[in-house]
Backbone as CSV, one residue per row, in Angstrom:
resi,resn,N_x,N_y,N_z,CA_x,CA_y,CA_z,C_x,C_y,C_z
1,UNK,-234.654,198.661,-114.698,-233.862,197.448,-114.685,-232.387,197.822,-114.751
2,UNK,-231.620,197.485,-113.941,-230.169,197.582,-113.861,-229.182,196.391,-114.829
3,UNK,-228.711,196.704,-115.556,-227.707,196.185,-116.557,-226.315,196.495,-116.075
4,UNK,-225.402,195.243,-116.305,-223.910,195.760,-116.070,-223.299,196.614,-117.273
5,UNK,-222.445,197.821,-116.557,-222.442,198.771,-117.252,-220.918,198.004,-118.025
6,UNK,-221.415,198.763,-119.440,-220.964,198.268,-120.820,-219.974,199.757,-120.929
7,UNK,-218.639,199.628,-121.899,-218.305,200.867,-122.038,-219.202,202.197,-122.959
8,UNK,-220.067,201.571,-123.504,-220.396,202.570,-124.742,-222.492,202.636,-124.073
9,UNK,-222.478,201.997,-122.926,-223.654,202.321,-122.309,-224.423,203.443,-122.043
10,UNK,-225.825,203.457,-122.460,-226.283,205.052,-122.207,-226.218,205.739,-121.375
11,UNK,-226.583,204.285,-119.886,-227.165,205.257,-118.644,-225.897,204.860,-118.041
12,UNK,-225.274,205.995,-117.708,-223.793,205.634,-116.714,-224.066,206.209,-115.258
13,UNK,-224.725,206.866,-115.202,-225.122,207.485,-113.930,-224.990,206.830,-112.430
14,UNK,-224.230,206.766,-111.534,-224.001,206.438,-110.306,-225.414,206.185,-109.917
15,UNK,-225.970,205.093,-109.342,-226.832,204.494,-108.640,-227.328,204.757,-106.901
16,UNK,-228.117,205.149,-106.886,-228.567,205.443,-105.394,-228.675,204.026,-104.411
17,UNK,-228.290,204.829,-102.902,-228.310,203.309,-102.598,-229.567,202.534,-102.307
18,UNK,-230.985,203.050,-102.483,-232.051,202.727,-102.870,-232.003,201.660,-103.821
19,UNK,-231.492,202.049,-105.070,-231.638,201.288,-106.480,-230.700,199.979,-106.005
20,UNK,-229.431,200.252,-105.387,-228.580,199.005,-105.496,-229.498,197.948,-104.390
21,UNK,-229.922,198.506,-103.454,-230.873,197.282,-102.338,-231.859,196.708,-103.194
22,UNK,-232.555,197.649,-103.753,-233.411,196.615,-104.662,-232.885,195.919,-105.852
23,UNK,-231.952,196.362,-106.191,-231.659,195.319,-106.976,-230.667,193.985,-106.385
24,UNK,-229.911,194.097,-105.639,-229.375,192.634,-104.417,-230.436,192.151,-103.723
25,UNK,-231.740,192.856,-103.396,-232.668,192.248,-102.713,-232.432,192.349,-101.358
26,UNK,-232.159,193.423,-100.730,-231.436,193.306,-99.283,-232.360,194.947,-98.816
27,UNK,-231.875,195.125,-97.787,-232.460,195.948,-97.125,-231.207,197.600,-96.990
28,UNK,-231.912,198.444,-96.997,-230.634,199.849,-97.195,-229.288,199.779,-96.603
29,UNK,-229.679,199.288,-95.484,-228.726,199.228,-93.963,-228.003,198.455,-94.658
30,UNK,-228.079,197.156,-95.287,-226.851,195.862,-96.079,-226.040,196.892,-96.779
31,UNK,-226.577,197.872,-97.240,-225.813,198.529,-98.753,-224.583,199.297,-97.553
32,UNK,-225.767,199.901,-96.806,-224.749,201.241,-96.323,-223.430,200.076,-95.030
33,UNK,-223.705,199.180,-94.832,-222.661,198.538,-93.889,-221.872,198.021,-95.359
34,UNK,-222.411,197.566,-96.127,-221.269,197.007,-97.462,-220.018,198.176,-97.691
35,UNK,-220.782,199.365,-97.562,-219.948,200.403,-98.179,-219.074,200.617,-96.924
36,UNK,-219.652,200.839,-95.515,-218.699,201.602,-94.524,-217.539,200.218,-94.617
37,UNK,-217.955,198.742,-95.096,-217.038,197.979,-94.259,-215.781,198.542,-95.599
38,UNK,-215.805,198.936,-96.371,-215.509,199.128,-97.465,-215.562,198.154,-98.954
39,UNK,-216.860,197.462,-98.460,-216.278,196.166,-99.536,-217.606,196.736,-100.902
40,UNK,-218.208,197.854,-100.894,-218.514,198.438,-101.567,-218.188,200.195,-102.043
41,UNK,-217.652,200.108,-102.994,-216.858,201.355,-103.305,-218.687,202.959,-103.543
42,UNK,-218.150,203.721,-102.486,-218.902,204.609,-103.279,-218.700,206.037,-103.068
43,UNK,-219.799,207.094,-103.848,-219.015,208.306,-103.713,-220.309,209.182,-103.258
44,UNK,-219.459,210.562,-102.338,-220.326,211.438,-101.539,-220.519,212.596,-102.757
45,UNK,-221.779,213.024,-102.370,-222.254,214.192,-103.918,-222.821,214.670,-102.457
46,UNK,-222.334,216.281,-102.501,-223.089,217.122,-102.128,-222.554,217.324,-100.872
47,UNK,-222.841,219.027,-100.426,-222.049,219.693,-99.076,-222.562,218.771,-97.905
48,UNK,-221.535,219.052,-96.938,-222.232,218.756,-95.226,-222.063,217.195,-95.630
49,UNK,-222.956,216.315,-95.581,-222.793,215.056,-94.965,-223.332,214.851,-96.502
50,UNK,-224.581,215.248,-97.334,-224.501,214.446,-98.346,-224.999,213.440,-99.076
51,UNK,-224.833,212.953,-100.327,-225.728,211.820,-100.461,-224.669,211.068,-100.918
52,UNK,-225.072,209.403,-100.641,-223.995,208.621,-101.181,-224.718,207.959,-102.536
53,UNK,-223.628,207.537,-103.910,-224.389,207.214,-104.793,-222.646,206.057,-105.244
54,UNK,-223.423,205.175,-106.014,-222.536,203.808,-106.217,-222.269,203.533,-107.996
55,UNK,-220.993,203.558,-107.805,-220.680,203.882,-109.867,-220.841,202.520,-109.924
56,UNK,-221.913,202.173,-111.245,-221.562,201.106,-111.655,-220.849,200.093,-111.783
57,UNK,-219.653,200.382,-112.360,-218.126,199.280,-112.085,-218.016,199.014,-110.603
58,UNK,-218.225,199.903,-109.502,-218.229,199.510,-108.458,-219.432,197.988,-107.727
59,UNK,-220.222,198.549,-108.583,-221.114,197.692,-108.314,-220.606,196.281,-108.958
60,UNK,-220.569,196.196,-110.230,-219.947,195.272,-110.627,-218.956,194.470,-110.066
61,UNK,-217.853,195.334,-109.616,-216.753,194.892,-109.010,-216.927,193.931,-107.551
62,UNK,-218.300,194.450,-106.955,-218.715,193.927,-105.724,-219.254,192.519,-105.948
63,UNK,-220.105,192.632,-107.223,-220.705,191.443,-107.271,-219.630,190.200,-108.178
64,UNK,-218.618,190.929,-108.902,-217.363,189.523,-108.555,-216.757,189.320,-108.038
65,UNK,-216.510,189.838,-106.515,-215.757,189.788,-105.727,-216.845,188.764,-104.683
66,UNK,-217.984,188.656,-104.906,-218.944,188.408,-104.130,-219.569,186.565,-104.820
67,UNK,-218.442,186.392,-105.961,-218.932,185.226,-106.746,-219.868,185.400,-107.816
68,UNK,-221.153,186.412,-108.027,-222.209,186.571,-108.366,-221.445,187.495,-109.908
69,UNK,-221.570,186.787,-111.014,-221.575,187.538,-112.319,-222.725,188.352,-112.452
70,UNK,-222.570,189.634,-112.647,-223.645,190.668,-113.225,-224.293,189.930,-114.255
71,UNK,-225.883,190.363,-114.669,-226.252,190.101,-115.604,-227.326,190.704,-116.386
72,UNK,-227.554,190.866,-117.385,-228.710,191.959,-118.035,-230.155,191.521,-117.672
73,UNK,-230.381,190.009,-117.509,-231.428,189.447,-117.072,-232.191,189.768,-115.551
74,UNK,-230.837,190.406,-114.575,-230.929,190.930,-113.204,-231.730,191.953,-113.522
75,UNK,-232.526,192.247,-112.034,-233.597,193.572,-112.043,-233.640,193.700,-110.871
């Protein structure tokens, strides 16, 4: 279950873009066009091309920019 990240939160760990589709309910391709259009912030881990993974606050940031308040009740 995905929670909006809190400062003193356990799991801070950047989110795959797996985890963020299922949790918006959308399909991979939504995540990865969110990110190229840039209206989702995220970051490349790893040589050559890479994996992309999405910091929390970013996520956050998307979903008030998007109207939608984060919420602990979200999954």
């Amino acid at each position: 279950m995905l929670e909006p990240s809190q400062p003193h939160q356990h799991d801070q760990r950047p989110l795959r873009v797996r985890e963020v589709a299922d949790f918006l309910d959308v399909h991979v391709a939504t995540v990865y066009r969110e990110i190229e259009a840039g209206r989702l912030h995220a970051l490349r881990v790893g040589a050559g091309r890479g994996t992309l993974r999405i910091p929390r606050p970013s996520l956050d940031a998307y979903l008030l920019d998007a109207g939608t308040v984060p919420t602990a009740d979200a999954a």
